[in-house]
Every structure is written in structure tokens, then in C-alpha cells.
SEDO-331194 format. One record per residue: residue in three letters; x, y, z of N, C-alpha, C in turn. Coordinates in steps of 0.2 Angstrom, whole numbers. Atoms other than C-alpha are relative to their C-alpha. Example, Ala and Ser with C-alpha at 12.3 -4.5 7.8 and 13.67 -1.06 7.14 Angstrom:
BEGIN
REC,ALA,4,-6,0,62,-22,39,4,6,0
REC,SER,-4,-6,-1,68,-5,36,-4,5,3
END
This chain:
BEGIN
REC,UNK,-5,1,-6,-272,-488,-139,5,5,-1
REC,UNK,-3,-4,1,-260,-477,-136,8,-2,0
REC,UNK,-7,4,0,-240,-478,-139,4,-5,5
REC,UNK,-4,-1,-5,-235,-480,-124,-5,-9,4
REC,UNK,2,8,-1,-249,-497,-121,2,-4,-6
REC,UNK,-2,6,8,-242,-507,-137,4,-3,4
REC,UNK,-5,7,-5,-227,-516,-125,-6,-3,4
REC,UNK,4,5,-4,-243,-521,-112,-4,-3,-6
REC,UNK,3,2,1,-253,-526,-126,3,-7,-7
REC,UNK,-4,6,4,-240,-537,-135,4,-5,6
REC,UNK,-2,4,-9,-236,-546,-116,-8,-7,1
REC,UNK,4,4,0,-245,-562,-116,-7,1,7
REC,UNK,5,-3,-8,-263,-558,-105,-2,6,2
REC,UNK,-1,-8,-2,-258,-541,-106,-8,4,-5
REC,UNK,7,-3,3,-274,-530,-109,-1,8,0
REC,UNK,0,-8,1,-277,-511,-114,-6,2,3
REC,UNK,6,-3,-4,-290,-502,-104,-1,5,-7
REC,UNK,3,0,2,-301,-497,-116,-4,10,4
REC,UNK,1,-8,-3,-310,-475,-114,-4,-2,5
REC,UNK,3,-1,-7,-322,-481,-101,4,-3,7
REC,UNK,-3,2,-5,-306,-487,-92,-1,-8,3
REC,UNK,4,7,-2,-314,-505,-92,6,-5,-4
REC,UNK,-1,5,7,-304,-520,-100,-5,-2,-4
REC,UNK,6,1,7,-310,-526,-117,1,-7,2
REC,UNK,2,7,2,-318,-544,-117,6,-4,-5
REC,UNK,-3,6,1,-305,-557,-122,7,-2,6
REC,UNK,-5,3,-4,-289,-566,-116,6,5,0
REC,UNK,-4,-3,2,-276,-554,-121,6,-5,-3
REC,UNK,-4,5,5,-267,-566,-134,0,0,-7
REC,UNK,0,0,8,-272,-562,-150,10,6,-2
REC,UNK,-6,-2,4,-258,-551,-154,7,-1,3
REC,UNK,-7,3,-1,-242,-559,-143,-1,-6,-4
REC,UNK,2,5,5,-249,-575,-153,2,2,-6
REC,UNK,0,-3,9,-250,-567,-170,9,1,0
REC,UNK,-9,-2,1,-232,-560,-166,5,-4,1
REC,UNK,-2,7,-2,-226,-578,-160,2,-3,-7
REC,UNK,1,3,7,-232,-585,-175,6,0,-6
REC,UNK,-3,-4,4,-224,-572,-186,8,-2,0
REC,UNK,-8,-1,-3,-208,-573,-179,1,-7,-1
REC,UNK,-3,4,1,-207,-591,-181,1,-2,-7
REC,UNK,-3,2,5,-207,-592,-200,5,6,-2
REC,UNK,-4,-4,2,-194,-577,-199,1,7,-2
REC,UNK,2,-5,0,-203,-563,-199,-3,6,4
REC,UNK,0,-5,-5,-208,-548,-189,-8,3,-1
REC,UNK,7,-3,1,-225,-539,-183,2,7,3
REC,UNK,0,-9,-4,-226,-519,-179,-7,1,2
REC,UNK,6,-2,-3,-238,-510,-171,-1,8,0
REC,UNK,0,-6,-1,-243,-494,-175,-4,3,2
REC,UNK,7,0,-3,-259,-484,-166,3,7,3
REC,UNK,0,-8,-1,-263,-465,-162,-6,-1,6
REC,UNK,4,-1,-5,-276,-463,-146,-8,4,-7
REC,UNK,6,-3,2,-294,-461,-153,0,2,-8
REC,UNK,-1,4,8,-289,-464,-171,1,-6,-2
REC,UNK,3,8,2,-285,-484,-173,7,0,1
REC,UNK,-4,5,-2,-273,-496,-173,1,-3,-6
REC,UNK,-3,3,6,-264,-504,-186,8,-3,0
REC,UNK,-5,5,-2,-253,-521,-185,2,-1,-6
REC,UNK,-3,3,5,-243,-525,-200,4,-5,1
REC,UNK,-5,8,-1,-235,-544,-202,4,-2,-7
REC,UNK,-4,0,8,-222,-545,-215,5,-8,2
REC,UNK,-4,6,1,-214,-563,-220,6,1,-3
REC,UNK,-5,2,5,-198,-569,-230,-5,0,-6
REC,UNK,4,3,4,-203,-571,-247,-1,-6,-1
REC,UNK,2,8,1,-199,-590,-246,-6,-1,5
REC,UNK,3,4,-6,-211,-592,-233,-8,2,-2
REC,UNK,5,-4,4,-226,-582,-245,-1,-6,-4
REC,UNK,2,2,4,-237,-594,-254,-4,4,-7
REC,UNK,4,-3,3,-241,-588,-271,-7,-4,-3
REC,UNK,5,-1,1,-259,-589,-277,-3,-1,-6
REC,UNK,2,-4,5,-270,-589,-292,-7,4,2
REC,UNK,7,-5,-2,-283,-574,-291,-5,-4,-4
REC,UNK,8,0,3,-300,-577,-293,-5,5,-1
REC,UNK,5,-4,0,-314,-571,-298,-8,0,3
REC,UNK,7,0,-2,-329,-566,-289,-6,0,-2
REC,UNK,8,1,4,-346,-570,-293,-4,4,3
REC,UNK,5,-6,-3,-359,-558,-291,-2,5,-4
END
């Protein structure tokens, strides 16, 4: 998507027209959702995205709001 769709595509319903100029199949919710979310344990979502190279949403929390983990290990 290009810079300039990141506002309609962070707009509840809001949808990117896609290169065949078509909407893409869903509701358009996943990402004012996701940023909803974020933003209610006090944190912030970005949106960064170049036209016909990708898109890339980073979601950053508070540390309190970060559960730590024990790493495992995979089988295989």
C-alpha cells in the first residue's frame, strides 16, 4: 500500500484497493482492531509500507504490560 492509503486503511471498514484496483476480501478491521487493542494496554501501532515492496506494522507495549516467557525447545 502506499503512504498515502495507511490513514484509510487504519479507518474502521476502511479498505486499500489492491493493483487490479479491486478491494481485497475481508472487513477491513484487522488493523484499526489491532491498533484499538494496542492502544488500550498503552501502547502504540505504526505503519510503515512502500508501494509494490510490503508493508510492515510494528506494535510496541509498556514493559509492564510484556509477559515474560520460558523459551523452549523445538522438537524436530
Amino acid at each position: 500500500m502506499s503512504l498515502e492509503d495507511i490513514p484509510l486503511a487504519l479507518e474502521p471498514f476502511g479498505q486499500v484497493q489492491n493493483r487490479a484496483g479491486l478491494a481485497r476480501e475481508g472487513t477491513g478491521l484487522d488493523l484499526p482492531l489491532s491498533k484499538k487493542f494496542v492502544e488500550l494496554h498503552g501502547g502504540s501501532l505504526a505503519v510503515e509500507s512502500e508501494m509494490n515492496v510490503g508493508t510492515t506494522v510494528t506494535e510496541r507495549f509498556p514493559k509492564d504490560r510484556v509477559l515474560k516467557t520460558k523459551k523452549r525447545k523445538l522438537r524436530g
